[in-house]
ZABANU-880824 format. One record per residue: x, y, z of N, C-alpha, C, O in turn. Coordinates in steps of 0.1 Angstrom, whole numbers, plus 2048, in hexadecimal, padded with zeros to 3 digits. Layout:
BEGIN
XYZXYZXYZXYZ/...
***
This chain:
BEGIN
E26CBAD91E29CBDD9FE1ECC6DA4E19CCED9C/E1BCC7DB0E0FCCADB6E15CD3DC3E1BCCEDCD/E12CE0DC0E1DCE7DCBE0DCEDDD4E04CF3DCE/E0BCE9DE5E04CEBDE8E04CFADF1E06CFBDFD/E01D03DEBDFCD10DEFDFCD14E02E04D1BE08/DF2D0DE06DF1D11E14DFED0BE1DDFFD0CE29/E07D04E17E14D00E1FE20D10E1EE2AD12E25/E1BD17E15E29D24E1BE24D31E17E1BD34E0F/E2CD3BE20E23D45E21E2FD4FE1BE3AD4BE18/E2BD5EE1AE30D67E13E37D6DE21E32D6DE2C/E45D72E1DE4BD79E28E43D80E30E43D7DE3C/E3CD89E2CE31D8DE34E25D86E3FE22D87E4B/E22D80E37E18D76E40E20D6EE4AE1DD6FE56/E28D68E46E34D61E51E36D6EE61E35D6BE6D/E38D7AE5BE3DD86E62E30D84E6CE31D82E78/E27D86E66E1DD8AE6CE16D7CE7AE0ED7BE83/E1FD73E74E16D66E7DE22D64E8DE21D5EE98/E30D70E85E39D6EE93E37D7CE9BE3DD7FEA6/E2ED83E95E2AD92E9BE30D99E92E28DA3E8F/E3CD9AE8CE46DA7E87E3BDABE77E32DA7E70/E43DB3E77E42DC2E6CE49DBCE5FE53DB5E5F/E43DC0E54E49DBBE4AE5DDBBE48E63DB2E43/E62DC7E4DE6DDC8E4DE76DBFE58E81DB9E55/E70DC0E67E72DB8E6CE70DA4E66E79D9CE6B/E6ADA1E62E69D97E5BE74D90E53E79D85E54/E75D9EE49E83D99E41E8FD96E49E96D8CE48/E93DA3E54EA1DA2E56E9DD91E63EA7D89E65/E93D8FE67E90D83E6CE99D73E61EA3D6CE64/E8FD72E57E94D6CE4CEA7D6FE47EAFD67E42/EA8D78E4BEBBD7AE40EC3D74E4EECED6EE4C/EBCD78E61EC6D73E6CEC3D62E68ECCD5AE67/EBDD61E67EB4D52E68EBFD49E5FEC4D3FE64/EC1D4EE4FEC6D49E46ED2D49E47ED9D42E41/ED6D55E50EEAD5AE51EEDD4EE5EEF9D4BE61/EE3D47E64EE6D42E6CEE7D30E69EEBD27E6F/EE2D32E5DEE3D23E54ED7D1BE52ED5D11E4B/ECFD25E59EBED1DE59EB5D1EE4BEB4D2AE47/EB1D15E44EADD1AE3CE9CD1AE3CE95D10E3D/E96D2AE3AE89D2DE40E83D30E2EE78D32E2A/E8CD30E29E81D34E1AE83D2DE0DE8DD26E0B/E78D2EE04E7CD27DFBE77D2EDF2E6ED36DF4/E7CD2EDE4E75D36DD5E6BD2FDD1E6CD23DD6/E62D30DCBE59D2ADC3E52D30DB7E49D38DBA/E54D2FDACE51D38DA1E57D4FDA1E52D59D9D/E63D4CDA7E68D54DAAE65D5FDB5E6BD6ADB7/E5BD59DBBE56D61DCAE5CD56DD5E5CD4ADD4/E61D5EDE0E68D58DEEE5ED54DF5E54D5BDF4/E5ED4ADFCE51D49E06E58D41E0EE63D3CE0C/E4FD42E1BE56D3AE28E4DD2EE2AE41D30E27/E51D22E2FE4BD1AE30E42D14E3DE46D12E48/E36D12E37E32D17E4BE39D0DE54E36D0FE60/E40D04E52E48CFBE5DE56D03E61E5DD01E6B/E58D0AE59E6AD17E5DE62D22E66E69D2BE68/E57D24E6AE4CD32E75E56D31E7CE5FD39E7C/E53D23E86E5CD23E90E68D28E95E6AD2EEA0/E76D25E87E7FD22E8AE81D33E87E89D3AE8E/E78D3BE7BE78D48E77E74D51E82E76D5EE81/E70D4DE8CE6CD55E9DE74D54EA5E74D5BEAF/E7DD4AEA1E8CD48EACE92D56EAAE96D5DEB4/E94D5AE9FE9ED67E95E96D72E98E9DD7CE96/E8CD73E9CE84D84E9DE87D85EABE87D7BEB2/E8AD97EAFE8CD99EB9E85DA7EBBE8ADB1EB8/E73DA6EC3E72DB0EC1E76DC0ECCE7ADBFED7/E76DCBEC7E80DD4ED1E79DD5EDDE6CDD6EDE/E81DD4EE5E82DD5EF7E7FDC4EF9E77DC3F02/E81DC0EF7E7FDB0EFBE89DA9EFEE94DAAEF8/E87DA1F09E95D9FF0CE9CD9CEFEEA3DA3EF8/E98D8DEFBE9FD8AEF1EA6D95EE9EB2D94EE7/E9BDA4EE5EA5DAAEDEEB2DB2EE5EBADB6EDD/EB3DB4EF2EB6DB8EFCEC3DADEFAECDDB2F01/EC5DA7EF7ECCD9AEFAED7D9BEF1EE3D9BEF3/ECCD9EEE3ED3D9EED3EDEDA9ED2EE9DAAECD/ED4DB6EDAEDDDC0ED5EEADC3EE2EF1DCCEE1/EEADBBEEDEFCDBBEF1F02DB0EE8F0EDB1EE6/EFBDA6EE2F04D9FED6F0BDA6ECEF17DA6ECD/F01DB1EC5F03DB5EBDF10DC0EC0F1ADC0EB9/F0EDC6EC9F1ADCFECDF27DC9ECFF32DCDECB/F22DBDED6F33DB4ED7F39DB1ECCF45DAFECC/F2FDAFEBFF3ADABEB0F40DB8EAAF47DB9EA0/F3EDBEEB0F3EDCCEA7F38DDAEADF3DDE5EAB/F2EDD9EB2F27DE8EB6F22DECEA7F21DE5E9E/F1DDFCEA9F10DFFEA2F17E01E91F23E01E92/F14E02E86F16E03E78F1DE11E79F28E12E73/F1AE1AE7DF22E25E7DF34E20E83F3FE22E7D/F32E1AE8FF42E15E97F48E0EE8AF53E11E86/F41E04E84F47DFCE7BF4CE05E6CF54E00E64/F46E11E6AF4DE16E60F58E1BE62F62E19E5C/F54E26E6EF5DE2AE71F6CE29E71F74E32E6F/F6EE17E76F7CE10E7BF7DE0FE6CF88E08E6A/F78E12E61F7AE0AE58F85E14E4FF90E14E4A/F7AE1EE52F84E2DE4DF8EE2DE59F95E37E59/F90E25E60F9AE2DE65F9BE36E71FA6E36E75/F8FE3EE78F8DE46E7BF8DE43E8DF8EE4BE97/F8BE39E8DF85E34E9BF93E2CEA2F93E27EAD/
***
């Protein structure tokens, strides 16, 4: 089997071809994947993205002040609000 190299790139390089930052990248990849898409694949035990998932992996980044992210984060408030609110209710407290 003949696995051709320049067809997928490293989290990173992917990151970098949608603009984001290595960290941005990842949590790009885990909405992408939470969302049913699938953007990665293993290969000899390293993750790589496939350059035909770029696309669908640019849908999921949102970078800050953009609308899009602007968008995300009144989503994000509507399921729950920030990680602190969500512990809080958890203990109890709120």
């Amino acid at each position: 089997m003949k696995i051709e190299t320049d067809k997928f790139l490293t989290p990173i390089e992917a990151g970098k071809m949608i603009g984001a930052n290595t960290r941005a990248a990842y949590r790009a990849i885990k909405r992408a994947e939470a969302a049913g898409n699938k953007v990665t694949v293993e290969l000899f035990g390293r993750t790589l993205v496939p350059v035909e998932a770029v696309p669908v992996l640019a849908k999921f980044y949102f970078p800050y002040y953009s609308e899009a992210h602007q968008k995300m984060v009144k989503e994000w408030g509507r399921r729950g609000g920030t990680q602190k609110g969500i512990n809080n209710r958890a203990r109890g407290e709120n």
